[in-house]
C-alpha positions in Angstrom: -25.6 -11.4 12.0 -25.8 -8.0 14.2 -22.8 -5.6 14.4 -21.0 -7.0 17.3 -19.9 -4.5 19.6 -18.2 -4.7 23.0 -19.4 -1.9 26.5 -15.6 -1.2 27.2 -14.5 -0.6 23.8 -17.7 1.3 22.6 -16.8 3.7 25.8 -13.0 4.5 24.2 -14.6 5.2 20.6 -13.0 8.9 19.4 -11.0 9.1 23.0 -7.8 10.4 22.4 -5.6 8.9 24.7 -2.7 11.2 25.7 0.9 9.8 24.6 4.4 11.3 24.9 3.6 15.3 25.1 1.5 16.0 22.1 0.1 12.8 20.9 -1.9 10.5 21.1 -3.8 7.6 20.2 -7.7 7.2 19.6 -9.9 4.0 18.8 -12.0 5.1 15.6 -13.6 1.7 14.6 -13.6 -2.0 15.0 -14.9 -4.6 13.7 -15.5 -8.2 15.9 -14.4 -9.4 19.1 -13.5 -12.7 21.1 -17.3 -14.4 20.0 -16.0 -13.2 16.7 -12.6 -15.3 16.7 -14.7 -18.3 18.5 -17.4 -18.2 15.3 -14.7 -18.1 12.7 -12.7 -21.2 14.4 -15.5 -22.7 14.8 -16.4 -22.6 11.2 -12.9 -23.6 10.3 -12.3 -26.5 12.5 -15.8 -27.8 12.5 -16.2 -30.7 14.8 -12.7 -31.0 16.3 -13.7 -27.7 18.4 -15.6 -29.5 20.3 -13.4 -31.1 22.8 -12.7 -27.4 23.9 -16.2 -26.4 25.5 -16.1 -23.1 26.7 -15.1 -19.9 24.4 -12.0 -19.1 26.9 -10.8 -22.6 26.4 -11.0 -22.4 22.8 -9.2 -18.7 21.9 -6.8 -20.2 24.4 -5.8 -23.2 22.5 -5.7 -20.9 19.2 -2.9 -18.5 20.7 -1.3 -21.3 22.7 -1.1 -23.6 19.6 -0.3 -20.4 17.2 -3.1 -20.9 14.9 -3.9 -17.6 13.8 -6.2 -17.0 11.2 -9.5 -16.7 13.7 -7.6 -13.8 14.7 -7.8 -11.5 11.8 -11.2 -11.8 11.7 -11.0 -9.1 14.8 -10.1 -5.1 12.8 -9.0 -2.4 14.5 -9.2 1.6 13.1 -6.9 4.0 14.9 -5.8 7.2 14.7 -2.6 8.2 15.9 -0.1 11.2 16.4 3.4 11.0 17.0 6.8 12.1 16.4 7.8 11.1 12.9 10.7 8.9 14.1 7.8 6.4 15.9 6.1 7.1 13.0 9.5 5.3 10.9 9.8 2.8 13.3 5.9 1.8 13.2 5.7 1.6 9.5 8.4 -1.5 9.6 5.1 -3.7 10.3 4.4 -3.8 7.1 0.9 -5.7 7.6 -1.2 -3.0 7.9 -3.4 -0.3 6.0 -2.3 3.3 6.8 -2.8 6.8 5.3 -0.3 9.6 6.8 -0.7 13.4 6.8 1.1 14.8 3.8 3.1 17.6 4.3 3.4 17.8 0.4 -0.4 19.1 0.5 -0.7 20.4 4.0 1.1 22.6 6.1 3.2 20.8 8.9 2.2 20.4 12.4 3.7 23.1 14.4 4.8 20.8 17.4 8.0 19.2 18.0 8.4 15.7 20.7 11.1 17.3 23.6 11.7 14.7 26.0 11.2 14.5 29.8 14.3 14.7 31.8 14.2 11.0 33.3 14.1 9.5 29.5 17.3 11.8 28.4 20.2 9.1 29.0 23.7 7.6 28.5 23.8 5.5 25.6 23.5 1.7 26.4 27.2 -0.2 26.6 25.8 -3.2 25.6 22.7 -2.7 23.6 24.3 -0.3 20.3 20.5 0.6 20.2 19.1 1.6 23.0 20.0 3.9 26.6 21.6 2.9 29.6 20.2 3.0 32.7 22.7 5.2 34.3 21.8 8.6 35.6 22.9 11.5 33.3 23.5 14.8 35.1 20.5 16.9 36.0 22.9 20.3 34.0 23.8 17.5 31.0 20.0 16.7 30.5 18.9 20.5 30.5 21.7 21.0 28.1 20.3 18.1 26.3 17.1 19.6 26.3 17.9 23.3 25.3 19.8 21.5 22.3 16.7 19.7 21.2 14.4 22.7 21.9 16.4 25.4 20.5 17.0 23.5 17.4 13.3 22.4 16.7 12.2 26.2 16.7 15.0 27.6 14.8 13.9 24.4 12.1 9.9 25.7 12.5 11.4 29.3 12.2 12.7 28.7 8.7 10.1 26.6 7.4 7.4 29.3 8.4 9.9 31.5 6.6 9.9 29.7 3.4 5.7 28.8 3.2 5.5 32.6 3.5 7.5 33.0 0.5 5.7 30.8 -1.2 8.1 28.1 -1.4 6.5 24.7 -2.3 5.5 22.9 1.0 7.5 19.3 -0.5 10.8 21.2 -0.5 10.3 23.2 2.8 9.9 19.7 4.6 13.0 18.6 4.1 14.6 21.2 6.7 12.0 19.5 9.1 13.8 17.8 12.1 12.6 13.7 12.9 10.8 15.0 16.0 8.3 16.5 14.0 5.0 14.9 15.0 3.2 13.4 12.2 -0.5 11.6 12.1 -2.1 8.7 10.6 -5.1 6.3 10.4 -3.9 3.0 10.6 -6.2 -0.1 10.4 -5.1 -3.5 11.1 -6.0 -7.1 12.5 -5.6 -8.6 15.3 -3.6 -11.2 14.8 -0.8 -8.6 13.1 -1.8 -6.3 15.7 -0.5 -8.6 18.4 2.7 -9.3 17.0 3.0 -5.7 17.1 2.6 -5.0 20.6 4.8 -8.3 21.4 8.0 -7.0 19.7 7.0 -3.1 20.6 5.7 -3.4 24.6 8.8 -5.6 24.9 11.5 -3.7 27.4 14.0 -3.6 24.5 11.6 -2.0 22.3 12.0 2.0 22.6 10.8 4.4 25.5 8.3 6.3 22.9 7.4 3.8 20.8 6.5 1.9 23.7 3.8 4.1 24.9 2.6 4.0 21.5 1.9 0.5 22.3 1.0 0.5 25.7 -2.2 3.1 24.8 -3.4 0.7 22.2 -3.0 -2.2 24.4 -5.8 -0.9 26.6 -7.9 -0.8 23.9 -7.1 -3.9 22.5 -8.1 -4.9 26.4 -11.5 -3.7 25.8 -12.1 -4.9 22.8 -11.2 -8.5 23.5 -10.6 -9.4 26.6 -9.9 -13.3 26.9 -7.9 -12.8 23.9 -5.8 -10.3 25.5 -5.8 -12.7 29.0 -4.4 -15.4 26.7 -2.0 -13.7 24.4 -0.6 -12.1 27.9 -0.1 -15.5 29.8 1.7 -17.1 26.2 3.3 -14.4 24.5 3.7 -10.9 26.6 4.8 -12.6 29.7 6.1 -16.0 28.6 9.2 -17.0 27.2 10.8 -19.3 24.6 14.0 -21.9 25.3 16.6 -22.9 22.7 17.2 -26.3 22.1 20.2 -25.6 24.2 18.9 -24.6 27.3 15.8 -27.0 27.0 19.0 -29.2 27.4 20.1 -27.9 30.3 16.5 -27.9 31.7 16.2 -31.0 31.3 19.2 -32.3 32.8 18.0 -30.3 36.2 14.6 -32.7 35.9 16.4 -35.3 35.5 18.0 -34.6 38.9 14.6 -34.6 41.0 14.6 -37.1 43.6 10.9 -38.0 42.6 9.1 -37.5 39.8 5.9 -34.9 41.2 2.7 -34.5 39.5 3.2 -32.2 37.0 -0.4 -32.0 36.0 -1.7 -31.2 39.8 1.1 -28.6 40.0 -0.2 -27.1 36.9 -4.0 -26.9 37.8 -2.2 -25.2 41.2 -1.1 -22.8 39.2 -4.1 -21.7 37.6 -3.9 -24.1 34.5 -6.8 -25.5 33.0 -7.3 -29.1 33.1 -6.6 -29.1 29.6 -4.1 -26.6 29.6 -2.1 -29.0 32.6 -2.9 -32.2 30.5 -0.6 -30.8 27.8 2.0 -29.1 30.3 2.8 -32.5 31.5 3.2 -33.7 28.2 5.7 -30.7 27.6 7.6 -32.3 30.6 7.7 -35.9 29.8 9.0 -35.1 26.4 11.7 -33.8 28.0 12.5 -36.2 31.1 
């Protein structure tokens, strides 16, 4: 069978897309796409795929139904720059292939992340994690800023100070602040690559990480299109009820003068025929 290859992502191949202020993320390879993750269920599930005639349908029913496996037949090859805290939180998805820049055999990179003004905040009072919406002072945030700035070139000042005495590049490092930007290839599937961008475009995920995610979303886009239709109508925008509140849902139901028809609401929605059959089943489960 023929290299597969796909207009929209063939157009992104080897263009940087700009993130933060000095990185970036850029599409080097990939292998498949969605007639790729349609051949391989295909293959697996034989005759039962049948009952789901179109392609759409099909890589629907995967995602919706969490069967992942057709998924990693999908690859994707990027190379990315960032600011080695990303980089730390990035590596904790630990299902992926990735080869960093060594700064035991090369000489750092001589750029440091500063942040804009609007992303300097308050920390959050009720997430021990993350900022706070509230607006810090426009002479706090250029404080802020000066801080950060100030320390990052005094830090480049002295480990320019020791490579020119020779001093070995794996000790000089270590007086390297976090906001040192680091690069890597990293080469993953698509089924990984989507619980990645679940947990990392998610509003709780962090500012900079999350344009991390958001660039390789685009080309994820391109790459596979009614994948990335399904996995945002299930996953990105859905969301998942406790056996708790499922409860309390279906006490409201229960409250319903008459019983409407779920399935036609469904298919007004934009739900396939299919896709409404099992929504109603979803509701008289619970009714």
């Amino acid at each position: 069978m023929a290299h597969v290859t796909t207009p929209d992502a063939e157009a992104l191949l080897d263009q940087p897309i700009q993130c933060l202020d000095h990185g970036f993320v850029r599409l080097v390879d990939y292998m498949g796409s969605d007639e790729s993750i349609v051949q391989a269920a295909r293959v697996s599930y034989g005759k039962g795929t049948k009952k789901v005639r179109e392609d759409r349908g099909l890589i629907r029913y995967l995602l919706r139904h969490h069967h992942t496996s057709p998924f990693e037949m999908v690859e994707f090859k990027f190379h990315c720059k960032m600011p080695i805290f990303v980089a730390r939180q990035w590596i904790r998805h630990r299902t992926a292939n990735v080869n960093e820049y060594s700064l035991r055999y090369s000489k750092a990179i001589g750029e440091f992340y500063l942040p804009a003004s609007e992303q300097i905040r308050f920390q959050s009072k009720d997430n021990r994690q993350g900022r706070s919406e509230d607006n810090v002072p426009p002479e706090l945030q250029q404080r802020v800023f000066d801080i950060l700035k100030s320390s990052a070139e005094q830090a480049w000042a002295g480990y320019e100070e020791m490579a020119d005495q020779d001093i070995a590049r794996e000790l000089a490092r270590i007086h390297l602040p976090v906001s040192t930007y680091t690069e890597w290839y990293w080469k993953i599937d698509l089924s990984n690559l989507l619980h990645f961008l679940r947990l990392r475009m998610d509003n709780h995920a962090q500012y900079e990480i999350r344009v991390f995610a958001e660039a390789i979303a685009k080309i994820v886009q391109a790459v596979v299109p009614v994948t990335w239709e399904a996995f945002s109508d299930y996953s990105l925008n859905a969301r998942q009820f406790s056996s708790q509140e499922m409860a309390v849902l279906t006490n409201l139901l229960k409250t319903l003068p008459e019983t409407p028809d779920w399935k036609q609401l469904a298919i007004d929605a934009g739900l396939s025929s299919f896709e409404a059959d099992e929504f109603a089943e979803k509701i008289e489960k619970n009714t």
